[in-house]
N, C-alpha and C positions, 0 to 999 in steps of 0.2 A: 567422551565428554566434550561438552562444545567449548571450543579455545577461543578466548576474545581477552582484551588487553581493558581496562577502565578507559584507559587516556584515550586509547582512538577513539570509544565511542563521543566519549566527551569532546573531543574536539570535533565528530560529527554533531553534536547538538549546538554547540555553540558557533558554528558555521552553517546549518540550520536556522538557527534563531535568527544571528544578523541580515541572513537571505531573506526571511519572510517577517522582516522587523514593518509593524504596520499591519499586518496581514490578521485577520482574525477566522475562528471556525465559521464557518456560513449559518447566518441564523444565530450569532450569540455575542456577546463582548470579548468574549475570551480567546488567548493569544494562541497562534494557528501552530504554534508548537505543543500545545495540548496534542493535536490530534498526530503530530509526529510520533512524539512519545507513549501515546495509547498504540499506537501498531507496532514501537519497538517492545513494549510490554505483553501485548501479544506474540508475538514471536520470542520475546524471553523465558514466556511462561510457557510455550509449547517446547523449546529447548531442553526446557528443566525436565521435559517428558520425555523425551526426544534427542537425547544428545548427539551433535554433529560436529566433524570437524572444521564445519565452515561458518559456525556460528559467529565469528565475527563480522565473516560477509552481510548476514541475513540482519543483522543491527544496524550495521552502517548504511546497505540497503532502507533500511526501516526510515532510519531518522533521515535519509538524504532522498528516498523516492519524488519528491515533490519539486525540488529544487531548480530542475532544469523544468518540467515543466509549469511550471507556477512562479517563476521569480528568472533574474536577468542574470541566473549561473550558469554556464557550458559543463559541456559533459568534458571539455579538454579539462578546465578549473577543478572537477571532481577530480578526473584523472592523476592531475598535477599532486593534489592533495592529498586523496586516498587511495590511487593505483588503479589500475583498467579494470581488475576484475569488478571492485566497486563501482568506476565510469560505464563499464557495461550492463550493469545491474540497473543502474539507474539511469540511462539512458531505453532499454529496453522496459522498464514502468511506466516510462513518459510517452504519452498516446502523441503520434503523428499530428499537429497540425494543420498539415499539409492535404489530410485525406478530410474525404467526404465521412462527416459524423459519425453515419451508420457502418461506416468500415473500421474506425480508429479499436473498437475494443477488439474486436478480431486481429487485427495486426498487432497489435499489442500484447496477446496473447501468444499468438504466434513466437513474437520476437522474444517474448520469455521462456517458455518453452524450448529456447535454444540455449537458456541460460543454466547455469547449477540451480538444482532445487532451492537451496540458498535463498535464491530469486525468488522464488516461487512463495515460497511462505509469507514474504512478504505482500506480495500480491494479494494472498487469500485474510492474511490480517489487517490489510488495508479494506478490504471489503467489510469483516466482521464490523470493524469502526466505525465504515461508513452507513451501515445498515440500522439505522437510530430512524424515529418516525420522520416521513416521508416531510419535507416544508410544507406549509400552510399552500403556499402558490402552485404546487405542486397537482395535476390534474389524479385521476385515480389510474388511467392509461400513463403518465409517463411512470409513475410509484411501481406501476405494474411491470413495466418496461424493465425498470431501475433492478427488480428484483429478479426477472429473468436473465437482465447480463448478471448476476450475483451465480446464479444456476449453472450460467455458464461458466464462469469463472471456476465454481469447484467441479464440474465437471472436469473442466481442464487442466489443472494445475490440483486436486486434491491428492495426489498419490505425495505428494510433498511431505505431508505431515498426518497423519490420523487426529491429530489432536485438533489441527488447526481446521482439519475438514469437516471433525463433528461440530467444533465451532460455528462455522460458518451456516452449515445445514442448523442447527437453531436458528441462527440469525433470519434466516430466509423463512423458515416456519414461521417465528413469532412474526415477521413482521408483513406476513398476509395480514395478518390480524387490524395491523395500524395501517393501510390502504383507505384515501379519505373517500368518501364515499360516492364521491360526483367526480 
């Protein structure tokens, strides 16, 4: 059965929130903790299938993936807070910077892949969430693109979760569908 504490998680969303205070989902008013909590709900709900013992990892993961990269928190700050496994978690979600575009989700993958499954599910419910119709601004080649690293993603990281992998493989299905058309 998967072991997690209420407190930690909550003290992950509420150090979550204040990091990305200001911050909203792209494309809407609403606060960019919605989309924290849709991935830990994902991974909650594949848990309840799935029981693990590192379910706490894969929540804390969830709600703190974004934080180093998307806001001014170190992966030391996570560490300090909620221990290296989790600083490692979420420093290997966080795409390199540093590399050339076309490289970051490969490396990224890579760097999770060395991490516990834990990791991993996170990853793939970060994807199912972001796979919502493509932005208006959005060309039919990048949509297209978007949904091949999707592919790639459960290629790579689906032996994590069955549940989270049939997820995912809908998401990519349906949303050939919503590809704009120019």
């Amino acid at each position: 059965m998967a072991k997690w504490q209420a407190e930690r998680v909550t003290q992950a969303l509420r150090f979550a929130a204040v990091a990305h205070t200001g911050q909203q989902v792209p494309g809407t008013d609403l606060p960019y903790l919605l989309h924290l909590t849709q991935v830990m709900s994902e991974v909650a709900a594949a848990l309840q299938l799935e029981p693990a013992d590192d379910g706490e990892l894969s929540l804390l993961c969830a709600v703190l993936h974004d934080c180093v990269e998307d806001t001014e928190v170190t992966v030391e700050e996570v560490a300090s807070r909620f221990g290296d496994a989790v600083a490692a978690g979420v420093a290997a979600l966080s795409k390199d910077p540093s590399l050339p575009k076309a490289e970051r989700m490969a490396d990224s993958l890579r760097r999770i892949r060395d991490e516990p499954m834990a990791v991993w599910k996170v990853k793939l419910a970060d994807r199912i969430t972001n796979l919502q119709r493509p932005p208006a601004h959005w060309s039919r080649d990048k949509a297209t693109r978007y949904r091949q690293e999707a592919q790639q993603i459960l290629d790579a990281l689906g032996d994590a979760s069955p549940r989270l992998a049939h997820r995912l493989r809908q998401k990519i299905d349906a949303y050939g569908a919503l590809l704009p058309t120019s």
